[in-house]
N, C-alpha and C positions, 0 to 999 in steps of 0.2 A: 354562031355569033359569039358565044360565050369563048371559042377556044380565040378567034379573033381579037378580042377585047384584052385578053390573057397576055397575048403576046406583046400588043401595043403596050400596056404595063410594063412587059418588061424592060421594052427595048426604050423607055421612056426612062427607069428605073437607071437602067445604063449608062447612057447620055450624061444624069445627074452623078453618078459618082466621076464620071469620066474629067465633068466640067467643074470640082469642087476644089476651089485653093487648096494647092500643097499644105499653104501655112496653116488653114483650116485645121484640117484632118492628120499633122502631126501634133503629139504632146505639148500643150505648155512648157515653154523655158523655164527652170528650178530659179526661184530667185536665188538661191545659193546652194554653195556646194560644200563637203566634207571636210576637210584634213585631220587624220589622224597624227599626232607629235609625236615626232622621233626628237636622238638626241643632239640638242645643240640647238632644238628650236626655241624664241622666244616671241613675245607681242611684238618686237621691232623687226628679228627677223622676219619674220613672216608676211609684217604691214611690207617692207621691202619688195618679199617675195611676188607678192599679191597687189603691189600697187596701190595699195591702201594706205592708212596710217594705223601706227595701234588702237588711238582712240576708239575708230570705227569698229574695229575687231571688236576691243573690250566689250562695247555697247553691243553688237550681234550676241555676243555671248553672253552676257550679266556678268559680266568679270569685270574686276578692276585693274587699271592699267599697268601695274604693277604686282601680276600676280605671276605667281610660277607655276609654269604647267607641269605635267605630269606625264611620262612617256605613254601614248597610248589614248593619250584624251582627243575627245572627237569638240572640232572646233568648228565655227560654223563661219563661211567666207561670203562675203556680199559677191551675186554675181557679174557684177560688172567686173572685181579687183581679181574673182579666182580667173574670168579669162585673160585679164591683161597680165595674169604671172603665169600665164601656159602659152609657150608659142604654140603654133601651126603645126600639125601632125606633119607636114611634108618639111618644114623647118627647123624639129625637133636633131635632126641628126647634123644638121652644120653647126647650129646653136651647139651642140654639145662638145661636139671633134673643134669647134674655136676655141669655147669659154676656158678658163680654166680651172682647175679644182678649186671649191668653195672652200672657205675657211668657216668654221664653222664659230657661231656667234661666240658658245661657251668650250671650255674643254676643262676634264677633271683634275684634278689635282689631291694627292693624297698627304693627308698630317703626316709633321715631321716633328722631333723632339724639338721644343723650345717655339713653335711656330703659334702664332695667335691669328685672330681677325686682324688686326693692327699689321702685322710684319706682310700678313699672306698680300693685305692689299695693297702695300708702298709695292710689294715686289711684282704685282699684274697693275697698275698703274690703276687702281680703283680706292673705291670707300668701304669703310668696316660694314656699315648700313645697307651698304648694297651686295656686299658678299651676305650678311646674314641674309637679307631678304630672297637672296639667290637661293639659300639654301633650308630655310626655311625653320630658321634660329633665331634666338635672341644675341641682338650685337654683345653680349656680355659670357654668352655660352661658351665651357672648356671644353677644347677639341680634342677627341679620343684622336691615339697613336694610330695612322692608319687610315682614318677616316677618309672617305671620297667625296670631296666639295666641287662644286659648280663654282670655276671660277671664270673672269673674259677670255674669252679665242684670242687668237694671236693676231687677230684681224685689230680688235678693240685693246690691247693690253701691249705695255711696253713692260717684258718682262727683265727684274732687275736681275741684273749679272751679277755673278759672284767677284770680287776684287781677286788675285793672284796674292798670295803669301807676299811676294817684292811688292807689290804697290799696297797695300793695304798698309805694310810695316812702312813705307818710305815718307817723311815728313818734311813738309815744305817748307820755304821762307818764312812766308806768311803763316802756316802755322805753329814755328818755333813762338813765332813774336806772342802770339794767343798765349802758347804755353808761358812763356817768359811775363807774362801780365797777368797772369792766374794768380790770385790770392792764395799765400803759400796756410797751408791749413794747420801747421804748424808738428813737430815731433808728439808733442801731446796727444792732438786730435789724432793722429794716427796711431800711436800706444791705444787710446782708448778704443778706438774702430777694430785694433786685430782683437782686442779682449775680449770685448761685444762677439765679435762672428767664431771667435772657438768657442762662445760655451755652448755653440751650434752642433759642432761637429760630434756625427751620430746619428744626429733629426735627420728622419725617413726623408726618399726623396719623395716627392708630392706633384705629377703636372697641374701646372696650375698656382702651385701652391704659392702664397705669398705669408706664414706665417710658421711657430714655433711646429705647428701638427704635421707640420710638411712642406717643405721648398723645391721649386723648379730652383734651374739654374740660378735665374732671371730678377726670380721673386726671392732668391736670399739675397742678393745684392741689395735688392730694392727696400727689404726690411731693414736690412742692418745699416743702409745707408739713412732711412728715414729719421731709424733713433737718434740718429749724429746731428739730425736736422739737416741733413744733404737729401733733395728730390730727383730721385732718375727718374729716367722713361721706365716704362714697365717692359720693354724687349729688350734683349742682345741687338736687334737689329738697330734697336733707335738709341741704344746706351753707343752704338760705336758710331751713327753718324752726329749724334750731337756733343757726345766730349773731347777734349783735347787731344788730341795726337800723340803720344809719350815715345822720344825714340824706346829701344831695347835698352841702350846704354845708359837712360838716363831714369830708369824705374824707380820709382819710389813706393815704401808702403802705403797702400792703399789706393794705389793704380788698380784699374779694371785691365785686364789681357782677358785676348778674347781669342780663339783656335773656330776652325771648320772643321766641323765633326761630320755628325749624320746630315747633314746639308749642305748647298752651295752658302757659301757666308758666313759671318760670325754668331755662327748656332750654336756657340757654347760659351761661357765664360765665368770667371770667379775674381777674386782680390787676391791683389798680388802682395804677398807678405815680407817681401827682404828674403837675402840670404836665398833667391833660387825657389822659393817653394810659393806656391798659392793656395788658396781655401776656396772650394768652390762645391756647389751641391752637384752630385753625379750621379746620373740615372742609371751607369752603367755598373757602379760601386751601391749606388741602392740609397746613397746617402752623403750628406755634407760632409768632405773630409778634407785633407792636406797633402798636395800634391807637389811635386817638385817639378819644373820648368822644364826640364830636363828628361822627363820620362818618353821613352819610347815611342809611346801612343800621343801624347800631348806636343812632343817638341817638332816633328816634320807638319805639324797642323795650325801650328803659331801662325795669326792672323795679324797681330800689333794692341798696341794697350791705348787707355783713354783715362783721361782726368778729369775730376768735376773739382 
């Protein structure tokens, strides 16, 4: 009876696994899933990728919506958004052999002489606040030579072109008329301006520098133009889109010329003195010095001049 009774158990035992939901007896669904960041990822990417918004992400993670990940950080995706950003294993290979290569949100970009937060971000179509934030600086930080910054992909960024040597130099209708309405500064003010900037020449060059301990390009213009009670911009970039046009022929002392050096654009520039020669600080020379128009290196590089 006993081996009877045995049997019945089991074959009852049976039955029961036999008739138990699938759904049962698999695992619980993960309410979420992993991603580790590679590069080019951000909270918008990814909300994209995932079908999500960044908000949500932020909030799964205790992060702020505006933070910058870190290659390698593990991110935690709601699971409804990690499967609406994964197709169908048997879909995965048309999805791929269609799509086309992804543009990636960010891509790096390395310092150039004379480049700031200001210049980097007129030239990828962004804000100074949001490149530091990018990269994890204050908007006021001087950029070592070299440096590798996160800046918009080319998906997000209208990157600015360099001007050609002819159209940079070439001045329109309209902007003779600007020039020809310019308050002429007088011989005086310019005798004093070139006095003012040689007793420069010498001062170490400095990036960054906007004072007698050391001058960029940028920042002697900007000093010596202050003294005079003249305000530039703080770039080459923004000295040559917001002053006056000056043909070649028509140079006065105290014109800004600007040349493309170590970059696409007007990444170098100094005052222009009469007589052929200008005064500009030079990283290559080490220091603020006087340069003739005409020089080898400087004159196939002429960009065009500007007037305040």
């Amino acid at each position: 009876m006993r081996g009877i009774a045995a049997s019945v158990l089991a074959v009852a035992f049976a039955l029961l696994l036999v008739t138990v939901s699938p759904a049962a007896a698999s695992p619980a669904q993960s309410s979420s899933t992993i991603h580790r960041v590679v590069q080019g990822d951000t909270l918008w990417s990814l909300a994209r990728r995932y079908g999500t918004t960044p908000e949500r992400l932020a909030v799964a993670n205790g992060i702020g919506v505006n933070a910058i990940l870190s290659l390698g950080q593990r991110l935690r995706v709601p699971a409804q958004a990690a499967s609406a950003g994964r197709p169908a294993p048997d879909a995965r290979a048309a999805v791929a052999s269609k799509a086309p290569a992804p543009v990636p949100a960010t891509q790096i970009y390395r310092v150039r002489s004379g480049d700031t937060l200001w210049s980097i971000s007129r030239r990828f179509g962004t804000r100074p606040e949001r490149l530091a934030a990018m990269n994890g600086m204050s908007v006021n930080a001087t950029l070592p030579l070299g440096r590798a910054l996160k800046v918009p992909g080319a998906a997000t960024a209208e990157v600015r072109r360099a001007p050609t040597p002819a159209a940079a130099a070439a001045v329109t209708t309209a902007q003779r008329k600007r020039l020809a309405a310019l308050p002429s500064r007088g011989v005086r003010w310019a005798s004093q301006l070139l006095a003012l900037s040689q007793r420069f020449v010498g001062v170490r060059y400095r990036w960054g520098g906007t004072s007698p301990k050391g001058f960029d390009c940028s920042g002697f213009m900007y000093y010596v133009f202050s003294r005079m009670g003249v305000t530039l911009p703080r770039t080459t970039f923004d000295m040559f889109d917001t002053g006056v046009p000056v043909p070649r022929e028509e140079l006065q002392a105290g014109d800004l010329v600007f040349f493309q050096t170590v970059s696409p654009g007007p990444s170098h520039a100094g005052i222009y003195m009469g007589d052929g020669r200008f005064i500009h600080s030079s990283s290559g020379a080490g220091r603020v010095r006087i340069t003739p128009m005409d020089h080898d290196y400087y004159a196939p590089r002429y960009l065009g001049a500007r007037r305040f």
